[in-house]
LOBA-425862 format. One record per residue (C-alpha): residue in one letter; x, y, z; residue number from 1. Coordinates in steps of 0.1 Angstrom, whole numbers, plus 5000, padded with zeros to 4 digits. Layout:
N
  rest     u     v     w   nr
     A     X     Y     Z  NUM
...
This chain:
412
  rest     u     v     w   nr
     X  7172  3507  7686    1
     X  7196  3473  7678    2
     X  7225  3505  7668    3
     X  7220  3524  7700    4
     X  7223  3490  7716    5
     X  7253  3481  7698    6
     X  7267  3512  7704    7
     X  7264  3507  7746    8
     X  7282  3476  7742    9
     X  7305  3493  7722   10
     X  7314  3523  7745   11
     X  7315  3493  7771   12
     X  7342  3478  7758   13
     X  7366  3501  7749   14
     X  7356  3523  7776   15
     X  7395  3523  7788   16
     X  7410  3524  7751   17
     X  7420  3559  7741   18
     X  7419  3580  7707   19
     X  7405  3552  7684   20
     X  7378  3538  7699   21
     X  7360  3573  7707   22
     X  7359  3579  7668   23
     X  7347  3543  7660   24
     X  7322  3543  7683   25
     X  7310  3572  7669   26
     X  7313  3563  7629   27
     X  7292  3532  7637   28
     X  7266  3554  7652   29
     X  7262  3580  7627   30
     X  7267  3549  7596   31
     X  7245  3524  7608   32
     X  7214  3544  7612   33
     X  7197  3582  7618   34
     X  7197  3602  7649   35
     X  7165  3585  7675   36
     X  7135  3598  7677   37
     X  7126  3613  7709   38
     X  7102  3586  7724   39
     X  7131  3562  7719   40
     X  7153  3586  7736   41
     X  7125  3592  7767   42
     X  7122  3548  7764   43
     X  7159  3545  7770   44
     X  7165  3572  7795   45
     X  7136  3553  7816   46
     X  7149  3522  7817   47
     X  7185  3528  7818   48
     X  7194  3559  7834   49
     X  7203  3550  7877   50
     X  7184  3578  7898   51
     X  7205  3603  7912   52
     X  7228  3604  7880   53
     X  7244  3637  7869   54
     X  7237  3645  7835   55
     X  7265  3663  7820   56
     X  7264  3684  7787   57
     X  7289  3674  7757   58
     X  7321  3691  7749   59
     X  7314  3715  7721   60
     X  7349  3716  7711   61
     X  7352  3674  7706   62
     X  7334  3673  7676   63
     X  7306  3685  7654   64
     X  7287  3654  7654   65
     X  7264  3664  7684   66
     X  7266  3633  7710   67
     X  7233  3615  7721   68
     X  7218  3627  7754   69
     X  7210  3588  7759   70
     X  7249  3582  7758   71
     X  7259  3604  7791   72
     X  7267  3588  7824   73
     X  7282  3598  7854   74
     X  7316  3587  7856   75
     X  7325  3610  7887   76
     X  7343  3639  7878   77
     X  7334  3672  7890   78
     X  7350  3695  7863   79
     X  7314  3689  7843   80
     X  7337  3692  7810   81
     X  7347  3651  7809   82
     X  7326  3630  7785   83
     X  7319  3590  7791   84
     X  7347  3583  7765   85
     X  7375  3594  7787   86
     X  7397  3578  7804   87
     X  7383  3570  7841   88
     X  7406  3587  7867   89
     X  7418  3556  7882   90
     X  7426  3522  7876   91
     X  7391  3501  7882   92
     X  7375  3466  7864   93
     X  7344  3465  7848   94
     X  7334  3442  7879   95
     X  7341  3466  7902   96
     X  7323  3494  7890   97
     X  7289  3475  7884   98
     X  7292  3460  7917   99
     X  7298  3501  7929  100
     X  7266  3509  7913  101
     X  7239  3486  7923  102
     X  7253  3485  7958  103
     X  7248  3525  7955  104
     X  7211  3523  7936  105
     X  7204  3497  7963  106
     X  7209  3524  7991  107
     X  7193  3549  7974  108
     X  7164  3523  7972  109
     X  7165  3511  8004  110
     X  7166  3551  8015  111
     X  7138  3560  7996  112
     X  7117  3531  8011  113
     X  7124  3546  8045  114
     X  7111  3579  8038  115
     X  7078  3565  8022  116
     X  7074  3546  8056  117
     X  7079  3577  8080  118
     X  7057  3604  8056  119
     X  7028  3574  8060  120
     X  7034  3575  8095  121
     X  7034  3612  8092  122
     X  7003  3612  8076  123
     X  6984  3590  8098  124
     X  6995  3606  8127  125
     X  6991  3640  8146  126
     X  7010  3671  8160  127
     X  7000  3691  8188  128
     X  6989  3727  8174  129
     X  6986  3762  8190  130
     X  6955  3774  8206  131
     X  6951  3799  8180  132
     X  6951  3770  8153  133
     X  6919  3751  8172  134
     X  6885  3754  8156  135
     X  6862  3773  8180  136
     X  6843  3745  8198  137
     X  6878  3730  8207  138
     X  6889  3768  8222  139
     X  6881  3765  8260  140
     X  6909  3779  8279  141
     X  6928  3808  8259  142
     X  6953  3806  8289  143
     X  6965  3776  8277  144
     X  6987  3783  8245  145
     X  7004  3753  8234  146
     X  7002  3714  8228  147
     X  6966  3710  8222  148
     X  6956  3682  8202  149
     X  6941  3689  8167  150
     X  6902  3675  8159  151
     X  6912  3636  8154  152
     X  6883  3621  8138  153
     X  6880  3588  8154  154
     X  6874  3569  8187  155
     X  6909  3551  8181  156
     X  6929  3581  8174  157
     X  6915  3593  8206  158
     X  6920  3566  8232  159
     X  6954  3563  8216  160
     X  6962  3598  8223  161
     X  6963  3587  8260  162
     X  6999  3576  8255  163
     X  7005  3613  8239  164
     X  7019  3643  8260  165
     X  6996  3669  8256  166
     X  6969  3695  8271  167
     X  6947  3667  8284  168
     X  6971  3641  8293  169
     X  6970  3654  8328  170
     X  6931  3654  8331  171
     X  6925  3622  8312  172
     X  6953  3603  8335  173
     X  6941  3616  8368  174
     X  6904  3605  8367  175
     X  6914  3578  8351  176
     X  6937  3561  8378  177
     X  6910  3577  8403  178
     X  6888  3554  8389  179
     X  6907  3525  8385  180
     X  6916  3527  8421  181
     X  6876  3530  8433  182
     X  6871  3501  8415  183
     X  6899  3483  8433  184
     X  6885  3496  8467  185
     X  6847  3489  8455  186
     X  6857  3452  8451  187
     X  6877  3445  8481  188
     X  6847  3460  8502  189
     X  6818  3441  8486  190
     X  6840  3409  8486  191
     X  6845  3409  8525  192
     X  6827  3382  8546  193
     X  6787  3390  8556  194
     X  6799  3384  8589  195
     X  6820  3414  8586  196
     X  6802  3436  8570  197
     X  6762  3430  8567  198
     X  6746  3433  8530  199
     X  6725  3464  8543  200
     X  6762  3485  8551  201
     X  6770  3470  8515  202
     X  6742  3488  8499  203
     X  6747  3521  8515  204
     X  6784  3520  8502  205
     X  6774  3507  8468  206
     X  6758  3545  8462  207
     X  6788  3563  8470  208
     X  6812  3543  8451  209
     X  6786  3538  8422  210
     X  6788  3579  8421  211
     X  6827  3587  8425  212
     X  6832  3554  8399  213
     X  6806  3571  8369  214
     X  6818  3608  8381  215
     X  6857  3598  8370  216
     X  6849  3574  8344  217
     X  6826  3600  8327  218
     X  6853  3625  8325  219
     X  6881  3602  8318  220
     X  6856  3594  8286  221
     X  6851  3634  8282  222
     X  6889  3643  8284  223
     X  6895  3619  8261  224
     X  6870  3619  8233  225
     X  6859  3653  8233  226
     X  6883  3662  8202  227
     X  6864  3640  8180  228
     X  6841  3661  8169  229
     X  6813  3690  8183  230
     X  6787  3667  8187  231
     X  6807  3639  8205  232
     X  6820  3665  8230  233
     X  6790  3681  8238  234
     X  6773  3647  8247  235
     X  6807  3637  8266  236
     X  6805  3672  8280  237
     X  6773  3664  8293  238
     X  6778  3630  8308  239
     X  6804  3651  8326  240
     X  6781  3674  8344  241
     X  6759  3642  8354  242
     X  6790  3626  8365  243
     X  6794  3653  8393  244
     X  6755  3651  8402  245
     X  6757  3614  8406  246
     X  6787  3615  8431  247
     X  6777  3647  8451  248
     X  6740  3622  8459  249
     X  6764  3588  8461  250
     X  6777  3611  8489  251
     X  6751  3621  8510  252
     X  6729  3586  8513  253
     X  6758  3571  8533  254
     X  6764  3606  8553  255
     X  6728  3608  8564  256
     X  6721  3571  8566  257
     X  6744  3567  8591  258
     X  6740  3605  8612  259
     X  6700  3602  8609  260
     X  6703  3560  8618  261
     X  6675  3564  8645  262
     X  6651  3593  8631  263
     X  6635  3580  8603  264
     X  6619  3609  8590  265
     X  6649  3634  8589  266
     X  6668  3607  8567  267
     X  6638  3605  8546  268
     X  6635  3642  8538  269
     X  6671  3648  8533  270
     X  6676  3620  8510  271
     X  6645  3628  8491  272
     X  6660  3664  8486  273
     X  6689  3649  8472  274
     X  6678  3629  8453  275
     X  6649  3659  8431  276
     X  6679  3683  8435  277
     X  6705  3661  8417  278
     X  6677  3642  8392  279
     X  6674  3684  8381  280
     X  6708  3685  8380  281
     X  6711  3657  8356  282
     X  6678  3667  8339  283
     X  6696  3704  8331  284
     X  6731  3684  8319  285
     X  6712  3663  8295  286
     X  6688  3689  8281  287
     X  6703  3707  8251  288
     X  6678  3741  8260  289
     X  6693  3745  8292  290
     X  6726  3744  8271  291
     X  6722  3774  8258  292
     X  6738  3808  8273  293
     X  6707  3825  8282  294
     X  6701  3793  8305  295
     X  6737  3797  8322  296
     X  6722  3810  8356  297
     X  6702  3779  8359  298
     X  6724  3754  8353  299
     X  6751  3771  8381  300
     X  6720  3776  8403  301
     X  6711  3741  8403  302
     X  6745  3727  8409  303
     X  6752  3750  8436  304
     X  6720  3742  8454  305
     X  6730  3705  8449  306
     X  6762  3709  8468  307
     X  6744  3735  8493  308
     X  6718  3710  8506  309
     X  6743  3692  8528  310
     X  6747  3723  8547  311
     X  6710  3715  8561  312
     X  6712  3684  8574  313
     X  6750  3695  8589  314
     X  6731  3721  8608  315
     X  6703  3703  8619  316
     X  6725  3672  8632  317
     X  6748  3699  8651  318
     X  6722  3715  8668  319
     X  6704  3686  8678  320
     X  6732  3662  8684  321
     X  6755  3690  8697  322
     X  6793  3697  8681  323
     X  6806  3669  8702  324
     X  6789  3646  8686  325
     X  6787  3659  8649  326
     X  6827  3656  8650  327
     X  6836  3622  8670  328
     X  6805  3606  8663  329
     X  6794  3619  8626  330
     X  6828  3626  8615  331
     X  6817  3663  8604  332
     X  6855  3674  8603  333
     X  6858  3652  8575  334
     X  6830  3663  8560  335
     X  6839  3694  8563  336
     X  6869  3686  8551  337
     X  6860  3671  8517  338
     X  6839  3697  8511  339
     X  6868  3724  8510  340
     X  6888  3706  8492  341
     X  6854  3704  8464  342
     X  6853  3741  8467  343
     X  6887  3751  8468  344
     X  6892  3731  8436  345
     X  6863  3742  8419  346
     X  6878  3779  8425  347
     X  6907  3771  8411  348
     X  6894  3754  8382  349
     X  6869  3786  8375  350
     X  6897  3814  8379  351
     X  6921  3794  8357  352
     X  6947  3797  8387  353
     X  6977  3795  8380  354
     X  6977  3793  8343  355
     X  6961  3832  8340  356
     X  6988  3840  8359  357
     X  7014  3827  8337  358
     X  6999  3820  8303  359
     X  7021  3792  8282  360
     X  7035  3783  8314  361
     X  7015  3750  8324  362
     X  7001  3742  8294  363
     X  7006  3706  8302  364
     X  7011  3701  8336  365
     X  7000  3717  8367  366
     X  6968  3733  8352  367
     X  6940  3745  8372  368
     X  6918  3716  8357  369
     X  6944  3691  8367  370
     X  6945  3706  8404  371
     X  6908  3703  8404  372
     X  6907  3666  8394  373
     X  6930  3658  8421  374
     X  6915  3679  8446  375
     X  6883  3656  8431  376
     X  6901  3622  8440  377
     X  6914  3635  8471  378
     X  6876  3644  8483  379
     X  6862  3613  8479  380
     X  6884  3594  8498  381
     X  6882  3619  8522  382
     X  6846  3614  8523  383
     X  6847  3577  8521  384
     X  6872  3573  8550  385
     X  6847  3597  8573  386
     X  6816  3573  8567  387
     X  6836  3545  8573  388
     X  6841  3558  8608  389
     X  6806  3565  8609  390
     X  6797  3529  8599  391
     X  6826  3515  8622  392
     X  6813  3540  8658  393
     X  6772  3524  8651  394
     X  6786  3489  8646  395
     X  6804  3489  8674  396
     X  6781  3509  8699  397
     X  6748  3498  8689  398
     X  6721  3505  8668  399
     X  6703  3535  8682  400
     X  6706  3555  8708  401
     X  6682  3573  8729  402
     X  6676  3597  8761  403
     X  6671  3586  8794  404
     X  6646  3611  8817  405
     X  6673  3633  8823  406
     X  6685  3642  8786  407
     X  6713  3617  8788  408
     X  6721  3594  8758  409
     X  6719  3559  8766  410
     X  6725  3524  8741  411
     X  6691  3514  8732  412
């Protein structure tokens, strides 16, 4: 090991000196001590050799002493037939060159350091995948081809693929501001004066924005989580379902509160048939029996009962009040109003419209579940601007009203 040393600082030295010093260097090798073994050669071709070296093979024709593989370095030509021993192609110190080197292995090093940081941020991160490449309890909506996210396997991967662009960016953002901004509206009405607004009209609010608050927060929590795993999104799948059952009865108890102020026992029934149809509703969400496909029929039945019932009371306030009074004082066209806007989204969200009409086309914006969450928003402040006027008309007429002895309706 001290010859081959010896021999480097040799073939250092007279690295520019023709003829002679290629033969010395060589005699000194081949006198001074036997050929290395080849764990010295692997040693000194580990600690000496700069990455990205070209090896280059000897010159059979220089001589028939074979020259050490541990003796090559790249000295830049591109012919492949010059050895170390030549003559460099231009004029350059020994300064020079070194300084050439490390400021080239530190690039290299400071490359390489680069590309170790972005594959571990490759690896920690995600892509978004075709439908085809989803695992079966992630395949909802075969209309939908591209950008889906991939199972991410925790709650932080999740909520940060808020920030991503992808199938559910749309949902997850809609309900999500929807809810933000009921909470903003929530707060401003329970914060006005008593004077105002009495704690009893506070109340009656509270169950209508305590269902439209739960139904968006639940399925921002759904949209976003459900990739986690099966059983994560079929628990968030069925706070979902309870989500929509808790703001279809936040809805009516203003609604009939307000329409049935001075019969007692109308406002009773109706809000007790709420309230057992949308307890079932939530009861079938939450059961995992009724999740099963045999139980399908049920679970629409009961949802679609739930939004049916407010056809009764409608009826029976028209026919007794008279359509005069259902629309200026009961604000039934907004009623009627929020709930086309319920059904006309739900329609679109169950025929897939327009993404079966153009499959790849919208698969992340402008999807029928994104038209339905907005047609979900726009609803309930539909709804909560028509029982406002309700609230407003039987603060500022009176409390009841009844009928004089010729049918006419007179402040009580």
């Amino acid at each position: 090991m001290f010859c081959i040393q010896d021999t480097i600082n040799n073939v250092m030295k007279i690295r520019f000196n023709l003829g002679n010093s290629k033969t010395e260097a060589m005699a000194n090798c081949v006198d001074s001590t036997s050929t290395p073994s080849e764990e010295e050669l692997g040693l000194f071709s580990q600690s000496e050799a700069v990455e990205g070296d070209d090896e280059r093979e000897e010159d059979s024709s220089d001589s028939n002493v074979s020259t050490p593989k541990f003796l090559r370095k790249r000295v830049g030509f591109s012919d492949g037939t010059s050895s170390i021993l030549d003559p460099p192609p231009f004029d350059v110190s020994d300064d020079e060159d070194e300084n050439g080197l490390d400021l080239l292995a530190n690039t290299k090093k400071a490359v390489n350091q680069a590309e170790e940081l972005v594959r571990r941020v490759w690896q920690r991160g995600w892509q978004v995948v075709h439908h085809s490449h989803l695992p079966k309890w992630l395949q909802d909506n075969n209309f939908l081809v591209g950008g889906h996210r991939p199972p991410l396997r925790s709650f932080l991967a999740c909520f940060k693929s808020i920030f991503r662009i992808h199938t559910e960016t749309g949902n997850i953002w809609t309900h999500l501001l929807g809810c933000v901004a009921f909470i903003g509206v929530t707060v401003s009405f329970l914060s006005r004066p008593s004077l105002e607004i009495q704690w009893q009209e506070k109340a009656v609010f509270s169950t209508f924005f305590i269902g439209a608050i739960l139904c968006m927060l639940f399925s921002f929590l759904f949209h976003t989580v459900y990739c986690h795993s099966e059983a994560v999104g079929k628990f968030f799948n069925k706070l979902d379902y309870c989500g929509i059952a808790l703001l279809t009865m936040g809805s009516f108890v203003p609604w009939l509160y307000y329409s049935f102020y001075c019969t007692t026992a109308p406002k009773i029934s109706y809000m007790a048939l709420i309230f057992i149809l949308g307890t079932a509703c939530i009861v079938v969400s939450m059961w995992d029996k009724f999740a099963e496909p045999q139980f399908r029929p049920i679970r629409a039945g009961t949802f679609i009962a739930l939004g049916l019932s407010g056809v009764i009371p409608a009826m029976h306030y028209v026919i007794t009040e008279g359509i005069d009074r259902a629309i200026n004082v009961a604000a039934m066209g907004w009623l009627v109003l929020m709930a086309l806007l319920y059904i006309g989204g739900a329609l679109i969200y169950a025929f897939r419209i327009p993404e079966r009409l153009w499959p790849g086309k919208f698969d992340i914006w402008f999807q029928s579940h994104q038209i339905f969450h907005v047609f979900v928003v726009a609803a309930a402040f539909v709804h909560y601007h028509g029982i406002s006027q309700i609230a407003n008309h039987r603060l500022t007429f009176g409390n009841c009203l009844e009928a004089d002895q010729n049918g006419n309706l007179i402040v009580k």
